[in-house]
C-alpha positions in Angstrom: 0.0 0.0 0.0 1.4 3.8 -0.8 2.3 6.0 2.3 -0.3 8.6 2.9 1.2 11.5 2.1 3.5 12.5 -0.8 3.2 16.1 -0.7 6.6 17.6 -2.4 6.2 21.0 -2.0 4.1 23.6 1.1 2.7 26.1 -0.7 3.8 29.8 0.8 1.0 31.8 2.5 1.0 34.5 -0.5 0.8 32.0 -2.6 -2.4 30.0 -1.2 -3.9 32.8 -0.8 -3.6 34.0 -4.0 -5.4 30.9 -5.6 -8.5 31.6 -3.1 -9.1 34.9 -5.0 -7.8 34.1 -8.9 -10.4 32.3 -10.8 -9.6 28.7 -12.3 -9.7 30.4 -15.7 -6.9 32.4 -15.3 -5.2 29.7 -13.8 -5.6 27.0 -16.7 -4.0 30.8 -19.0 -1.3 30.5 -16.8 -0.5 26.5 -17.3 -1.1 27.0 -21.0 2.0 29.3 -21.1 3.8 26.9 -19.8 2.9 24.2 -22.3 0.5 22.4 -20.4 -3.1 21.5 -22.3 -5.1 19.4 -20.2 -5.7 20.6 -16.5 -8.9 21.2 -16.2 -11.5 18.4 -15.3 -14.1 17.7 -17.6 -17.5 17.6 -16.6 -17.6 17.9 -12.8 -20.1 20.2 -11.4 -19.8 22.5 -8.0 -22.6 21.6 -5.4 -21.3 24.3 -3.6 -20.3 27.1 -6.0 -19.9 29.4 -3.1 -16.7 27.9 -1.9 -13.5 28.1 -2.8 -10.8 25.3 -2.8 -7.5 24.8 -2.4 -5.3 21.9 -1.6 -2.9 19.1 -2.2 -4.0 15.8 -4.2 -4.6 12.4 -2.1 -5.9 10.2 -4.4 -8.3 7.2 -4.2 -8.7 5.1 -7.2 -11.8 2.5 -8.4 -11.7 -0.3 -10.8 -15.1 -1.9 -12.1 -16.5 -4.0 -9.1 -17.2 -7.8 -9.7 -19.3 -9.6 -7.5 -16.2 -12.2 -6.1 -14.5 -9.1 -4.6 -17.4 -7.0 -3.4 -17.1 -5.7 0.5 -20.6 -5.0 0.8 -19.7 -4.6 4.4 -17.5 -1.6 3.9 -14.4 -3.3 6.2 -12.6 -0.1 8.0 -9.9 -2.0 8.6 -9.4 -3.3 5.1 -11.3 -1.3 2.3 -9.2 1.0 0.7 -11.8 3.8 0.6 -12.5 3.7 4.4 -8.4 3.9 4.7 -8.1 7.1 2.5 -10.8 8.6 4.0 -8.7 7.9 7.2 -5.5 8.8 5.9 -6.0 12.1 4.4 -4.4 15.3 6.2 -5.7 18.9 7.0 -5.4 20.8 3.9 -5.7 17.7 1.5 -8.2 17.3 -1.4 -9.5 13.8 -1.8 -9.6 13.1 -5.5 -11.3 9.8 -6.6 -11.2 8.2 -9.8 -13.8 6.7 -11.0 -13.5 5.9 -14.2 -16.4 8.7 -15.4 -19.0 6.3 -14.4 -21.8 7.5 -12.8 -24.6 4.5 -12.6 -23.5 4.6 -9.1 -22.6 6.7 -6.3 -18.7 7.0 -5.8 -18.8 8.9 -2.3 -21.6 9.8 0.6 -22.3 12.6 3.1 -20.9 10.6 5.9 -17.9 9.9 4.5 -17.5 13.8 3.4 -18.6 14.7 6.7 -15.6 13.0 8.4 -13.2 14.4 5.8 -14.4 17.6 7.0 -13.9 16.9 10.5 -10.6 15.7 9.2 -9.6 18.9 7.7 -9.5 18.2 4.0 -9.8 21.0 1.6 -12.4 19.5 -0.5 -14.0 16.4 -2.4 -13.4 15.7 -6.4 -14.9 12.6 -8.0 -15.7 12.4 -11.5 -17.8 9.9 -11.0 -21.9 10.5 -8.6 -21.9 11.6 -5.6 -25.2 10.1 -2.9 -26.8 12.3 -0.8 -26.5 15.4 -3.2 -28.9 17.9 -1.1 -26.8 17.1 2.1 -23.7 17.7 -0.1 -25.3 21.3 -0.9 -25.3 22.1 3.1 -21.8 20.2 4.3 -19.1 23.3 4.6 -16.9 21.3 2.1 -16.1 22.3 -1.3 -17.1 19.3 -3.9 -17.0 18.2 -7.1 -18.8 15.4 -9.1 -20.1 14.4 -12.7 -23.5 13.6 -11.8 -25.5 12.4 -8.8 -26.7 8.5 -7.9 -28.6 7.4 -4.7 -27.2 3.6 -5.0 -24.0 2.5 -3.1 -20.6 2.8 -4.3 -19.9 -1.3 -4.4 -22.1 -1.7 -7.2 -20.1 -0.4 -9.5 -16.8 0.9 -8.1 -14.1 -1.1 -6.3 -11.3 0.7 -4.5 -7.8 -0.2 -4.8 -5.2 2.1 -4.4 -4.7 5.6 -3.1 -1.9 8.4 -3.4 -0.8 6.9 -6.9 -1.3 8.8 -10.4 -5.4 8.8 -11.7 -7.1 9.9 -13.9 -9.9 12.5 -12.4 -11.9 14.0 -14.7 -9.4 13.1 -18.3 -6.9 14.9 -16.2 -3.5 13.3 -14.8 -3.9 14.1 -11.1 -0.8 13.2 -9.2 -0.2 12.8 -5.3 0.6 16.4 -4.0 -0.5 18.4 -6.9 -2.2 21.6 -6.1 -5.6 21.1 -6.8 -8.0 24.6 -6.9 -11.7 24.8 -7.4 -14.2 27.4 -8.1 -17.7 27.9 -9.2 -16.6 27.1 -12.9 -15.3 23.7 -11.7 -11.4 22.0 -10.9 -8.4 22.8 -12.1 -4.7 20.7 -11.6 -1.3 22.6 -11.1 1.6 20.4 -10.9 3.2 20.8 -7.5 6.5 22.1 -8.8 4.6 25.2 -11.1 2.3 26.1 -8.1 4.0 28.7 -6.4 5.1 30.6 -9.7 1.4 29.8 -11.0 0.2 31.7 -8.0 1.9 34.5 -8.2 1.8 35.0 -12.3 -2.0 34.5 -12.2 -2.5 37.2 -9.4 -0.3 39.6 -11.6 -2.9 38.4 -14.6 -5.6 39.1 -12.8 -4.5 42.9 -11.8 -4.1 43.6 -15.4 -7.2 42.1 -16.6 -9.5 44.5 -13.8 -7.6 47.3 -15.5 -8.6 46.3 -19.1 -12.1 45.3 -17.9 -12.5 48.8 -16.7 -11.5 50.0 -20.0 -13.7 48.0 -21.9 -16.7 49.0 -19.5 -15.8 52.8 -20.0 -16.2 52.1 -23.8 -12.7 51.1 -25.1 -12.4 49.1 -28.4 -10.5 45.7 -27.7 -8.1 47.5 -30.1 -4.6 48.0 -28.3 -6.3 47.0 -25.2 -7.4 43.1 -25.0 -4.5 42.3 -25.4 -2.5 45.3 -24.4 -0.3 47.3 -26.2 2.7 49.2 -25.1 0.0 52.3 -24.6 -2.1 50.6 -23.0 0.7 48.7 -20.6 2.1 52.0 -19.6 -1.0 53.7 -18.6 -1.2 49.9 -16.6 1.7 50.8 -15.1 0.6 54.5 -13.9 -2.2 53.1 -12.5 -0.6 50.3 -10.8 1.5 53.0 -8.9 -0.8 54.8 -8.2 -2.6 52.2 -6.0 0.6 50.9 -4.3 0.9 48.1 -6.6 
């Protein structure tokens, strides 16, 4: 069985607090300039679009059940989800894989309700969540592709956690920043997140300047993107806010 943790890098304070206020779009702008496509999860829904998340990946991954290896008691002391859901630290999001399926619950309210007790950061499955309208009160940012009222073991058999899934047609490895939003989840790879931070705060300075332009009546000419005009008065105005 993997260790619990692998988290290789702490995130500064600036910088986690930077991904609590930039938006997941500008973060996926940032992570394309650095030459990565694919970080944003595909298909997973917010049930509470009023949080904000950020933490590090722990990982849980399901293969297809069979009815030989079913624990349709949910062993604590053997089945891999009830030893993630154990094993996870404050600050942790638990990411499940489960293989996009959703013709069955991957994850309950109990089981969210002691990762919250636990400290973690937030829930991402791309497969259903149970218990959807309790999921829409728990203080607990989470993510899912659909919602299903049956039990996980029908379909979903866990084997592994902290090793490399797939959430959502995105690589999600063991300690990769993980932020989420009302617009849904994206991945940052542990060593880009602190310089990912930082650039997408920058970004998103910039961007309220434009925006202000462009809602004062400014044609996207020379402004969206900027020109050297347009960076200079960025500049003055920067300044002249302490920035």
């Amino acid at each position: 069985m993997p260790i619990p943790s692998r988290r290789t890098v702490h995130l500064s304070a600036g910088a986690f607090r930077a991904l609590t206020e930039v938006s997941t779009a500008t973060l996926t702008s940032q992570l394309l300039h650095r030459g990565l496509t694919n970080t944003f999860m595909q298909g997973l829904i917010a049930l509470r679009p009023d949080k904000r998340m950020v933490g590090y990946a722990f990982t849980l991954r399901y293969i297809p059940a069979r009815e030989d290896i079913v624990d349709r008691e949910y062993n604590n002391a053997t089945n891999v989800q009830r030893l993630a859901v154990e094993a996870t630290q404050r600050d942790d999001v638990l990411a499940i894989d489960a293989r996009g399926e959703i013709g069955s619950a991957s994850f309950g309210h109990i089981l969210a309700t002691r990762l919250k007790q636990r400290g973690v950061a937030g829930l991402v499955t791309d497969g259903a969540l149970r218990d959807t309208p309790q999921f829409r009160e728990l203080d607990l940012p989470s993510y899912c592709k659909g919602a299903h009222a049956t039990t996980s073991y029908v379909l979903h058999h866990p084997v592994d956690m902290n090793v490399p899934i797939s959430c959502g047609r995105v690589l999600v490895i063991p300690g990769d920043v993980l932020v989420g939003d009302a617009e849904g989840v994206v991945v940052i790879p542990a060593r880009m997140a602190e310089e990912v931070a930082e650039a997408a705060r920058v970004q998103e300075r910039l961007e309220k300047f434009l925006l202000r332009k462009i809602e004062h009546g400014s044609s996207i000419v020379g402004v969206y993107p900027p020109d050297e005009k347009t960076l200079t008065e960025y500049d003055e105005w920067s300044r002249r806010r302490g920035g």
